[in-house]
N, C-alpha and C positions, 0 to 999 in steps of 0.2 A: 363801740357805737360810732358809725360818721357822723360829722359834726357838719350839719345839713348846712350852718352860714358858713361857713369857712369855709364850704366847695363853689359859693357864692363869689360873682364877680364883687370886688370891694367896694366899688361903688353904690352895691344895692344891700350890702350887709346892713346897713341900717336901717331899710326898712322889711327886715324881718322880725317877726313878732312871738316871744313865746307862750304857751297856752295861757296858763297859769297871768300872762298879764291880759289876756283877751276880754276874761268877765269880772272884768271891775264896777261897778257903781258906786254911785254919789245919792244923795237925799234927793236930785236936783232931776233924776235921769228919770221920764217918763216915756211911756208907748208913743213911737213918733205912728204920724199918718204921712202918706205920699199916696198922691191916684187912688185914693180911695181905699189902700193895702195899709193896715198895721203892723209896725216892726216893734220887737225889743228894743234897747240900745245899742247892743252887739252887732244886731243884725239891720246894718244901716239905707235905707234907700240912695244916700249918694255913692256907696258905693255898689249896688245893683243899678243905679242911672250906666254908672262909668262900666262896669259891666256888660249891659246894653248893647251901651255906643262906641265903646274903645276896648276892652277885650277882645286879642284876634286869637282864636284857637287854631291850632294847626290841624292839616289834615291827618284824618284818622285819630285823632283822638279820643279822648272816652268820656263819657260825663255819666255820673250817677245820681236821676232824679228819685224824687224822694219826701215823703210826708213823714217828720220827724217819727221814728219806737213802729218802725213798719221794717229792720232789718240793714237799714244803710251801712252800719259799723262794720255789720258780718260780709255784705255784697261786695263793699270798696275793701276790704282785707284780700275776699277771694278773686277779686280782680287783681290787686298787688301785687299776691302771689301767680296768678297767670301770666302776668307782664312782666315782671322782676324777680321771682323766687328764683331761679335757677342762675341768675350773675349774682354773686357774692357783693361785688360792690352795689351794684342798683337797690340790691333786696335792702342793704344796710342803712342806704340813702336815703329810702324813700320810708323807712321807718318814722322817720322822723316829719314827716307831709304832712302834717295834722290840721284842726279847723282853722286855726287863725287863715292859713293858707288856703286852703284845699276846697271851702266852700266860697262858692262865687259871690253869696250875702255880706259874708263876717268878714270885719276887721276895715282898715283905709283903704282907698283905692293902689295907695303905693302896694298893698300887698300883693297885688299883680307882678311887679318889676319882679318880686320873691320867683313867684309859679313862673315866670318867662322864663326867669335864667337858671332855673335848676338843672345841672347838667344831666336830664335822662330822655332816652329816644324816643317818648311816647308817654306824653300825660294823662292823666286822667283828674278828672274836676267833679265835684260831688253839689248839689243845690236841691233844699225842700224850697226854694221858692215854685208858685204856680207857673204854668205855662207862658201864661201872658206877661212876663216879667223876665222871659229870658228870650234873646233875639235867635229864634228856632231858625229862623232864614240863613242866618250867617251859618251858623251848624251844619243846615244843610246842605250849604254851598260847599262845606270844608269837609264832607261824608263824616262828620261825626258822629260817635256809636254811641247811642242813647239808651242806656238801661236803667227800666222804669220799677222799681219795689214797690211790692203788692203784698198787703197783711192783711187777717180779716179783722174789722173793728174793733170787735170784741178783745181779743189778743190783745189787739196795738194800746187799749185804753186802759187797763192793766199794766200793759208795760211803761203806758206813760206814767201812768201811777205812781211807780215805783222808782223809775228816774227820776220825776220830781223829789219825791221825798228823799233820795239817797242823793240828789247835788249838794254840792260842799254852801253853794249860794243861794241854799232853798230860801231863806226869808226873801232874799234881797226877789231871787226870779218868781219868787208869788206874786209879788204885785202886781206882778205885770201880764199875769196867765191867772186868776181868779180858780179857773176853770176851763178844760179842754175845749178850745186848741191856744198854744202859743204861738202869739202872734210872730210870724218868721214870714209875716209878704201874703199874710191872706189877708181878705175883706171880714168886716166886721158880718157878722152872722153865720160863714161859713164853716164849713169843717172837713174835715179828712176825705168826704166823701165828694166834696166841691174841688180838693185837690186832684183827684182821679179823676174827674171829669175834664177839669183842663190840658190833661195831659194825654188822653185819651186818644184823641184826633193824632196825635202826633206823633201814637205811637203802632197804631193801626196802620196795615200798610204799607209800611216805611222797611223798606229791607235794613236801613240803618237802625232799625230800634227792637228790643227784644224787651217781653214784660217779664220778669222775676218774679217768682210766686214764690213767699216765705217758707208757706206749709210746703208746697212741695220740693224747695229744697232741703229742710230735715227730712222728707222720705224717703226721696230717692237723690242724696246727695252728689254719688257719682254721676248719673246720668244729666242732671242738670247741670255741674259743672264742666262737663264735660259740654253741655250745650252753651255753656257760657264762653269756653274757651274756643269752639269753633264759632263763633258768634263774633269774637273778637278775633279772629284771625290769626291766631295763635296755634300751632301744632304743639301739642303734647302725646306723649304715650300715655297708656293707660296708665302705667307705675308712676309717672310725672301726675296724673288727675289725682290717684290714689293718697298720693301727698300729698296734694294742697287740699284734700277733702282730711286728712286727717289733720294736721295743720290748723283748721280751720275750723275741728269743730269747736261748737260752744264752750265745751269743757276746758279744749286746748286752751281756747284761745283767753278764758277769764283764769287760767292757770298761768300762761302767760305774761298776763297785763301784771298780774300782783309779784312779777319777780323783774318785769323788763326793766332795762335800761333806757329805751327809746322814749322819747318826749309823749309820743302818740299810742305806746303801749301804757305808759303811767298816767297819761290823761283818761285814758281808758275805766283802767282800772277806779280812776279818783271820782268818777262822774258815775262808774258801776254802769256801763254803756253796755256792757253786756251779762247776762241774766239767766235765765235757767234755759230758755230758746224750745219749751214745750208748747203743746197746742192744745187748747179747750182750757187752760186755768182760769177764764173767764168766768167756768161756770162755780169758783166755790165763792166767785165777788157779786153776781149779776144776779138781781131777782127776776121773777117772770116775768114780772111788767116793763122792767130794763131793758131784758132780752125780747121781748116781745117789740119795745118803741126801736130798737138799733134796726129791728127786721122791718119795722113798717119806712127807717128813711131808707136804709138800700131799697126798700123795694121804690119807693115814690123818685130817688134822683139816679137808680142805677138802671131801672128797668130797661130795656132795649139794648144796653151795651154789653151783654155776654157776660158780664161779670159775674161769677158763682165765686165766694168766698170757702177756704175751705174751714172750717169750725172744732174739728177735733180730728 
């Protein structure tokens, strides 16, 4: 395994952070508000401010948006492997990129110095914060490539389900999430479906942005990565897609996590970040009237934006 601080300039090895110290709490840590947005403790507003206004991405980089248990684990894996699977060292490297880092919300702002100087040719940054909380301008100035995961509700709230109950800090993060959604940068009252609405505009349109449908990449998984990999500028042959679709899948990849070495394979697996990756198991949780209220808010906040969710 490379030893992601030691490829670190020495200077900034200290402000790298590992997983395992990220989700700490105190009796003392409650839901912060900023602008109106609620955060966890982890998931700090100063350093989403400092993000903002001092985070410079490079051009062409990658960022993977995101409404937490909508796919982000599996999308930023099969990005990894597009960008880094085939150099031995990078692939090794970048193993170890996990959230302290990797999201633009979690952790101090020194975590940045970490992502700057990570010796690899081409970043990629992951954020469930909403749209309005990340400076799209700058992005767009730097042609960065915005890929947006898309789950249908049903699925995602299940899967949230079961993420909460299988984190190792489920008392501690109930407090602070009663009830979907966890607060990670959204306003009070909204939900999953207010995140896809802010992100929307920004991704319509935009030759820099491609949307990710969950469902449709367990169906037709080479086609879509292979539309991920041309998306991202990347050449691959077909036997190069064929890998990182097998690589990648569910099974692989929670078969994986329970034997890795890597900080961000074992974080993986300790959080059960990844799950059975089926569609419709909604239906042995959701009564009719459940399923009926999910269809009446798509229909009332989605209507007009082309969004057909896929269900089974």
């Amino acid at each position: 395994m490379a030893n992601l601080k030691q490829e670190l300039p020495e200077w900034c090895q200290k402000d790298f952070v590992h997983f395992q110290d990220t989700f700490t709490y105190s009796p003392e840590d409650k839901v912060l508000e900023w602008n109106d947005h609620l955060f966890i403790p982890q998931f700090h507003p100063d350093t989403v401010s400092f993000a903002f206004d001092h985070h410079e991405p490079r051009e062409n980089e990658v960022m993977v948006a995101s409404c937490a248990k909508t796919g982000t684990t599996w999308t930023r894996e099969i990005i990894r492997q597009i960008l880094y699977g085939r150099d031995e060292k990078h692939d090794k490297l970048t193993k170890d990129i996990t959230l302290p880092h990797l999201y633009l919300e979690t952790c101090t702002p020194s975590k940045f110095n970490v992502m700057h100087n990570i010796p690899i040719p081409r970043r990629y940054f992951v954020t469930h914060l909403p749209a309005e909380l990340v400076n799209l301008e700058k992005y767009k100035e730097r042609n960065i490539k915005i890929v947006y995961t898309l789950r249908n509700p049903k699925d995602r709230l299940v899967s949230y389900f079961y993420f909460l109950k299988g984190f190792p800090w489920q008392g501690e993060l109930a407090k602070f999430s009663p009830e979907d959604p966890l607060p990670l940068g959204i306003r009070k009252g909204e939900s999953y479906l207010d995140h896809i609405l802010s992100w929307l505009p920004h991704i319509k349109n935009n030759k820099n942005a491609i949307l990710i449908v969950y469902e449709e990449m367990i169906k037709n998984p080479f086609e879509k990565t292979k539309e991920l990999s041309e998306f991202l500028e990347v050449k691959l042959s077909d036997d190069e897609i064929y890998e990182i679709v097998k690589k990648c899948s569910i099974d692989n990849m929670r078969k994986s996590d329970m034997v890795s070495k890597s900080e961000d394979g074992m974080s993986r697996h300790a959080i059960k970040q990844c799950l059975t990756g089926t569609i419709g198991k909604w239906k042995i949780y959701f009564s009719a009237e459940q399923s009926a209220e999910i269809n009446r808010q798509v229909e009332e906040k989605l209507k007009g934006t082309g969004i057909e969710f896929i269900y089974e």
